[in-house]
C-alpha positions in Angstrom: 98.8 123.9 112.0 96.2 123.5 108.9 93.2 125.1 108.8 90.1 123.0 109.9 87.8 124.6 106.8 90.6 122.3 104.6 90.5 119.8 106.7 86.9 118.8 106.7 87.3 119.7 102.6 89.5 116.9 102.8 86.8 114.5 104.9 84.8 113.3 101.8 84.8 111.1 99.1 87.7 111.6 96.5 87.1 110.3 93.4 90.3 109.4 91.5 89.6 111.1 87.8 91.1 109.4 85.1 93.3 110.8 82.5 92.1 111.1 79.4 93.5 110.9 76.4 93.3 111.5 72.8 91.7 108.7 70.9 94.0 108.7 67.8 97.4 109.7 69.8 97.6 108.4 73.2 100.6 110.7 73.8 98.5 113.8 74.1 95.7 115.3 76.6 92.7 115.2 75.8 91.4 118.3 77.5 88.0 118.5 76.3 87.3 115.1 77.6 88.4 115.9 81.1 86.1 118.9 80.9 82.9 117.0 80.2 83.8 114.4 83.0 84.5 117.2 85.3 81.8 119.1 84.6 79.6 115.7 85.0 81.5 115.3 88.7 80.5 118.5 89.9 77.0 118.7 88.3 76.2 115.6 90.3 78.0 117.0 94.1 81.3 115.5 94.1 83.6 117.8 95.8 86.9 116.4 95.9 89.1 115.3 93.0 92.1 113.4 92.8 93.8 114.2 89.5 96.3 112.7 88.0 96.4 109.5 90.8 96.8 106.3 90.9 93.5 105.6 88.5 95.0 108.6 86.3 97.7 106.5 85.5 100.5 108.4 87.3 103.1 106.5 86.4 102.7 107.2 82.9 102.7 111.0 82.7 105.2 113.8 82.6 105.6 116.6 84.9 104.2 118.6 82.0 101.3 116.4 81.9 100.7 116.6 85.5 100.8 120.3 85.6 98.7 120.5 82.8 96.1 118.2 84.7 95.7 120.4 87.8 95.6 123.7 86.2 92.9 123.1 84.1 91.1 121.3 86.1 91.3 124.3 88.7 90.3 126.4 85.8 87.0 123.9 84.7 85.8 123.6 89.0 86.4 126.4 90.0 85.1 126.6 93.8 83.1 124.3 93.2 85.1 121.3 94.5 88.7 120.8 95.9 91.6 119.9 93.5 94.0 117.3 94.5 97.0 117.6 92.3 99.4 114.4 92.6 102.8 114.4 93.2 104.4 111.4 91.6 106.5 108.9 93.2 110.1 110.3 92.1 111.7 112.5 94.6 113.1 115.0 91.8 109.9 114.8 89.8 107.8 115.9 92.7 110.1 118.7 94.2 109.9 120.4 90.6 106.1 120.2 90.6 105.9 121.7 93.9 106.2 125.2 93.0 104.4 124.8 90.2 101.6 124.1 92.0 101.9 126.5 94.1 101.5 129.7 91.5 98.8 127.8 90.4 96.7 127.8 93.5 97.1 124.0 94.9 95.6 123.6 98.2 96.5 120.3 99.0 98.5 117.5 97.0 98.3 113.6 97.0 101.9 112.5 97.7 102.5 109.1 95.9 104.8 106.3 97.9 108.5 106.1 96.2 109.7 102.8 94.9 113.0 101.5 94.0 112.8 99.2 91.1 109.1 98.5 91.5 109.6 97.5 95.1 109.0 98.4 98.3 112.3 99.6 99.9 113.3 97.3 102.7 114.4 100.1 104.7 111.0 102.8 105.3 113.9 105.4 106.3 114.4 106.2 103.2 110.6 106.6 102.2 110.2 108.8 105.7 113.4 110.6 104.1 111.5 111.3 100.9 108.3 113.0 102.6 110.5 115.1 104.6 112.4 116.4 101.9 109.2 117.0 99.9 107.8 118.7 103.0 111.5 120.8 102.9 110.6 122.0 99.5 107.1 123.0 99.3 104.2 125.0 101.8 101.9 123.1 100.8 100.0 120.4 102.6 100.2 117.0 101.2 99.2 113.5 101.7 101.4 110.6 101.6 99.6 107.3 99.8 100.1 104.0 101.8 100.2 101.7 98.8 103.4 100.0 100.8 101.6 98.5 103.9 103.2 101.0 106.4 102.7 99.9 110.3 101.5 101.9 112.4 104.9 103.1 113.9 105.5 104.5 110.2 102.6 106.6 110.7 103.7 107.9 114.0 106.9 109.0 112.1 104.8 110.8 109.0 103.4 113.0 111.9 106.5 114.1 112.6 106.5 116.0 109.3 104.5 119.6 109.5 103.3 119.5 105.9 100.9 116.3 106.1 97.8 117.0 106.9 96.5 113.6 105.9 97.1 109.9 105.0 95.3 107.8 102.2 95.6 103.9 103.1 94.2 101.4 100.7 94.1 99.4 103.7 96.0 96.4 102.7 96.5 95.6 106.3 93.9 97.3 107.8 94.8 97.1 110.9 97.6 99.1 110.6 95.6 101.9 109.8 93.4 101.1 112.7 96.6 101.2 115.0 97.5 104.6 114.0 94.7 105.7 114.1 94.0 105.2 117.7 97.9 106.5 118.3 97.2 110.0 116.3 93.7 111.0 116.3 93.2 113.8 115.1 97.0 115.0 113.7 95.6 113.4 110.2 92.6 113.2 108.2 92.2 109.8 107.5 91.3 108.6 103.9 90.4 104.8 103.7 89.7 102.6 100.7 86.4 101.5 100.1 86.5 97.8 98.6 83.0 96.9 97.2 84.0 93.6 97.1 84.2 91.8 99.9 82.0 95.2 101.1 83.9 96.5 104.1 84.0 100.0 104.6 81.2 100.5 106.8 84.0 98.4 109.1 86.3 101.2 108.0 84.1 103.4 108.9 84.1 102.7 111.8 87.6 101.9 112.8 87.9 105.6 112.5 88.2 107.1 108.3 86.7 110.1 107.5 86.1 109.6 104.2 87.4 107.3 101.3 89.0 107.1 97.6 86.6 106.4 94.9 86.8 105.3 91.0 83.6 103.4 90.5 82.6 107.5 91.0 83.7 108.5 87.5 80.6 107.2 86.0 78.5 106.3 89.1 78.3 109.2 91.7 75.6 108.6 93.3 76.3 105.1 95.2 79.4 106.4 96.0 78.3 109.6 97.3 75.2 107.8 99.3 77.9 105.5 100.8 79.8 108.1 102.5 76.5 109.9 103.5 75.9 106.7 105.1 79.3 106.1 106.9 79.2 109.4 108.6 75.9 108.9 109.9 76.4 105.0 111.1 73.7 103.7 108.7 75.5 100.4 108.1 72.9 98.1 107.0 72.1 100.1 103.9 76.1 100.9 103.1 76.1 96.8 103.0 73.3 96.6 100.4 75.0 99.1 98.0 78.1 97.3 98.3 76.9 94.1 97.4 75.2 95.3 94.2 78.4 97.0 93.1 80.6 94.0 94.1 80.4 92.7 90.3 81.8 95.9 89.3 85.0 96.0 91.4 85.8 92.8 90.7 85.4 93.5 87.0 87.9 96.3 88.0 90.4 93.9 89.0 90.3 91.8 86.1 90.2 94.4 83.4 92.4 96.4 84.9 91.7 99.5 86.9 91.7 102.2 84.4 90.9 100.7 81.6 87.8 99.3 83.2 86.4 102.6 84.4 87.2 104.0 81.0 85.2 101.3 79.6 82.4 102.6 81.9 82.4 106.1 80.9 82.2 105.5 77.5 79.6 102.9 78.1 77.3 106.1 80.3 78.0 108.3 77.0 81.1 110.1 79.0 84.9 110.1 77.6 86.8 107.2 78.8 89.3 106.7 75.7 91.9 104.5 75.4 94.6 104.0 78.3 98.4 104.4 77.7 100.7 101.4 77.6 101.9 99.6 79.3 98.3 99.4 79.9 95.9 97.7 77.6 92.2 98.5 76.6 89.1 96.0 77.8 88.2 93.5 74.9 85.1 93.6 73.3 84.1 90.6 75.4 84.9 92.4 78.5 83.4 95.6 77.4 80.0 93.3 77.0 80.8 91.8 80.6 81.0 95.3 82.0 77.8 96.7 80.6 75.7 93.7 81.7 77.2 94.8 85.1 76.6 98.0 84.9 72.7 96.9 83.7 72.6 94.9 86.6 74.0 97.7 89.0 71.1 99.8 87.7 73.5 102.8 86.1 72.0 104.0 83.3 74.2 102.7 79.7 73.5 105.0 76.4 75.9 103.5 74.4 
């Protein structure tokens, strides 16, 4: 159905790449940035890239920007790593971008849940609906993104769908995940969420993911990469210590916000981080302080 070589592409760490943008007009790319933090991902062995995710602040770019995203990031990796375009959560939006990632060479897309007003339907036929009709409209294999808390009979359902090859579950109620996948096995490559803080996912680990989304990655590979080097190899005691060092740093994540956080971090390790588009704000000066003497603390090298 898909090919195993894809399949254990997908079975790694993803590191969700922010967007950058251009310092004195958010509205625009900023394309050399994403080539230096690209260039710094691969240099340093990450092999798969989410772009234009959650942490890329999806809901803020056009199709235009999105297509622009994955096809020059393609053009920057190369072979060197696999490409995750993202398919946003609007039905329409999505089913336009699939061809266009297509002629561009897509192997695989992130599929983002759809919303109605902000909220979770009430009914998950309709979000079922909306993964079949993507999978209708496009060859190409694609994830869906569990940011709604799906149980486990949901998942059964998704299988139902030739075109996913994979799930990506935050894990909000992990035991969901855990559920399906006992009931599926192998039909999906499993994508957890990590969560430095409160340090579980040697636990996800072993309830059965096969790899797991990543942001702290931008500017600190190496943990991230060790940890999942770790999980597939069982070595829990030392996943445990690496989580706990970078706890500070997710929860830092969750009060300065996501992106702009790990913005703040790139800049901070002499990378391009930039501002963030609004809605979202930029990290203080305060917090920028409070997220260097974590960083310092987490042993990542700061220049700046």
């Amino acid at each position: 159905m898909h090919s195993e070589e894809l399949k254990d592409q997908i079975r790694n760490v993803h590191a969700y790449v922010t967007t950058p943008f251009k310092k004195d007009d958010v509205a625009a790319l900023d394309l050399a940035g994403l080539q230096k933090n690209l260039e710094f991902l691969i240099g340093k062995g990450v092999k798969a890239l989410s772009i234009g995710g959650g942490t890329g602040e999806v809901n803020a770019l056009s199709n235009a920007d999105l297509a622009t995203l994955a096809r020059t990031s393609m053009e920057i990796v190369g072979d060197d790593a696999l490409v995750i375009p993202t398919f946003p959560e609007n039905l329409g939006n999505a089913v336009e971008l699939a061809p266009v990632y297509e002629a561009m060479g897509a192997q695989v897309v992130l599929g983002m849940a759809p919303y109605i007003r902000n909220e979770v339907p009430d009914d998950l036929e309709g979000v079922f609906d909306h993964y079949r009709i993507l999978g209708e409209n496009t060859s190409l294999p694609f994830m869906p993104y569990n940011t709604q808390a799906w149980p486990a009979e949901f998942f059964v359902r998704l299988a139902e769908i030739d075109g996913v090859i994979g799930v990506k579950d935050p894990c909000m109620v992990p035991h969901n995940m855990f559920a399906a996948i006992q009931q599926l096995g192998d039909r999906f490559v499993w994508i957890g969420n990590k969560r430095h803080y409160p340090g579980v996912l040697h636990l996800r680990f072993q309830m059965g993911i096969e790899g797991f989304t990543a942001g702290l990655i931008n500017f600190n590979p190496a943990d991230e990469l060790r940890l999942f080097e770790l999980g597939t190899r069982k070595e829990w005691d030392e996943m445990i210590d690496i989580q706990a060092k970078l706890a500070p740093l997710e929860k830092l994540r969750k009060k300065h916000g996501d992106t702009a956080m790990l913005k703040t971090g790139l800049d901070l390790v002499g990378l391009y981080g930039g501002p963030v588009r609004p809605p979202r704000v930029d990290v203080s000066s305060e917090g920028r302080s409070e997220i260097r003497r974590a960083m310092e603390d987490a042993e990542i090298l700061v220049d700046n």
